[in-house]
N, C-alpha and C positions, 0 to 999 in steps of 0.2 A: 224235748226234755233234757235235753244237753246243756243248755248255757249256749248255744252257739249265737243267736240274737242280742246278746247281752254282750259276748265278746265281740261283734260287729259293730254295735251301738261304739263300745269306746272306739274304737277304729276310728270311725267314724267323727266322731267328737273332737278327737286328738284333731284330722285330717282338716276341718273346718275350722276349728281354731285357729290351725297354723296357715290356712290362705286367708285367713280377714274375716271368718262371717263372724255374726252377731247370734242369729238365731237358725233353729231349726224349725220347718213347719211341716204340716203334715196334714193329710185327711184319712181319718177312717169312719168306717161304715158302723153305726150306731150297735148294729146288732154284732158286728165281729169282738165278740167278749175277750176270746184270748190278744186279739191285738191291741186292743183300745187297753187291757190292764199291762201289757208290755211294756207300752209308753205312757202310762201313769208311773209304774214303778222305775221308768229311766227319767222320769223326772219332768215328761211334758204335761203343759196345762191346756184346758178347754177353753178356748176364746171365744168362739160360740157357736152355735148350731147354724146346719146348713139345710137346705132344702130339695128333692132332687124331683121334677116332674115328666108326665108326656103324656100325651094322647095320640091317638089314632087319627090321622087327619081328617078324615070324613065324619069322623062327629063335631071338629071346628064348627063354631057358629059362625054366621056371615056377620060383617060389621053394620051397625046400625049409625049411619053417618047423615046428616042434617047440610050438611057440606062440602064442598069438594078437597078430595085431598091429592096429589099426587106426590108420586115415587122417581126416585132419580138415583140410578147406583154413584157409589162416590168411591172415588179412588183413595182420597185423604179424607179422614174425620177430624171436625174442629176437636181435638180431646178437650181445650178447655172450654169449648161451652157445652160439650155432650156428658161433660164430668158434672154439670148443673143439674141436668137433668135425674141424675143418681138419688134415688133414698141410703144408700147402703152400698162399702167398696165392694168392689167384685172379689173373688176369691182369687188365690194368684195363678191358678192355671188361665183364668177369664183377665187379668189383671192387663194395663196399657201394654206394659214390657214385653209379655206372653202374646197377646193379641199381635203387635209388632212383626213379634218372630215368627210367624207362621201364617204370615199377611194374605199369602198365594193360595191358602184354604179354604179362606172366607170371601163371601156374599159381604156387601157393606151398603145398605139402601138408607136414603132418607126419605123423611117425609114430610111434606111441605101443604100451609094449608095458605090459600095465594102464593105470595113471595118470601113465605117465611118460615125459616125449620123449625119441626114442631116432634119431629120425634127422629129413631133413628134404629136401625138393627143390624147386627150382625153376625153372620150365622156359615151350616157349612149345608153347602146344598146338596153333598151327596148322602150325610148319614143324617140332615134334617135337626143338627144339635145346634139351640141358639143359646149364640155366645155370651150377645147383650140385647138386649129391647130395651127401649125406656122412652117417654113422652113428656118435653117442656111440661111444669108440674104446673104453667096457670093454661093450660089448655087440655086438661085430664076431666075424665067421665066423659068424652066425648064421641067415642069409640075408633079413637087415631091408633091407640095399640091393638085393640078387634082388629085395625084396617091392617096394621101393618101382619100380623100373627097369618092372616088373609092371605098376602101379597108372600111372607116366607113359605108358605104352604103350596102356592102353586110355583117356587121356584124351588124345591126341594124332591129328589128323587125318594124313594122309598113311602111307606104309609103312615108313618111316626114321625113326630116333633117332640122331640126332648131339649130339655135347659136345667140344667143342675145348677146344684150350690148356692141357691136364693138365700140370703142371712134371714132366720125365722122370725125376727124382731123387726124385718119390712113386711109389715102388715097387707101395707098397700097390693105390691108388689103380687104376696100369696094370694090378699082375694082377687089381686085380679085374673090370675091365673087358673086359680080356682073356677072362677067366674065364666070361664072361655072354656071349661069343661075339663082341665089337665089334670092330671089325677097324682096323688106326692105318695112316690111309691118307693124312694129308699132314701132316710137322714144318716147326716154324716157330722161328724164332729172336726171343727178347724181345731187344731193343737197344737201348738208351741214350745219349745224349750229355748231358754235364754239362755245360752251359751257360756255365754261371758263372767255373766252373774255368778254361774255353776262354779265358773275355774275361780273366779274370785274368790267363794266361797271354800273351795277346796285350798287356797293358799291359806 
């Protein structure tokens, strides 16, 4: 109740401006009322709703597959054909650059049905959080992402599988997870403030 948030903010503001950035981003949790009005009133906006899931792994369904598929870890992911595969960008802690940086954490499987990628995940095997999943979009309902959700489950320590930050507007995406039994147990709000615009506006 001090103001001391408010005098951070500018701190802050000043300190971003004067190395080059553009914008600030952020996530909070739907329900944290006093934060989410902090950053309304410093002037951030809502870009759009996130998504946060998980289950217990032994209520995974097993995959219902008509064909064979197999798994290959990969050291390098093609980013621009696995970026095809996307409904919807990743949030920026899941984003290529972030993924990049902390490459030594993650599990990186493909999945191949013959000789040909057809999906692909990336995850952390010890606390079971998937970073990305996604399946070629003309070879979907097929149960290649059932297979792979499978294939992370039995290389992940602990009893949970969690994946946040789904954009609520990839339908697909939610029922499919929905689908596989995951349960959407905290939303978050992406938010932005444009930097620039602000100083501009204040000259």
């Amino acid at each position: 109740g001090k103001k001391h948030s408010k005098k951070m903010f500018a701190v802050l503001k000043r300190n971003l401006l004067h190395h080059g950035f553009s914008q600030y981003l952020l996530e909070v949790i739907q329900t944290n009322t006093p934060a989410l009005t902090l950053y309304c009133n410093q002037g951030f906006k809502i870009e759009r709703e996130l998504l946060c899931f998980t289950i217990e792994k032994e209520t995974l369904p097993k995959a219902n597959l008509n064909f064979n598929v197999h798994f290959k870890k990969m050291s390098v992911l093609p980013w621009d054909v696995v970026t095809t595969f996307w409904n919807a960008p990743p949030s920026w802690q899941n984003s290529i650059h972030a993924v990049k940086r902390c490459v030594n954490q993650f599990e990186r499987i493909g999945a191949y049905k013959d000789n040909t990628f057809v999906g692909y995940a990336i995850f952390d095997p010890q606390s079971g959080e998937i970073v990305h999943i996604a399946v070629r979009k003309n070879v979907r309902r097929k149960g290649i992402g059932s297979a792979l959700l499978n294939r992370i489950s039995a290389e992940t320590e602990g009893t949970h599988l969690r994946i946040i930050n789904v954009d609520k507007r990839d339908d697909e995406t939610v029922n499919f997870l929905k689908g596989n039994g995951f349960i959407n147990d905290v939303n978050q709000y992406e938010m932005v403030l444009h930097l620039k615009n602000e100083h501009q506006r204040r000259e």
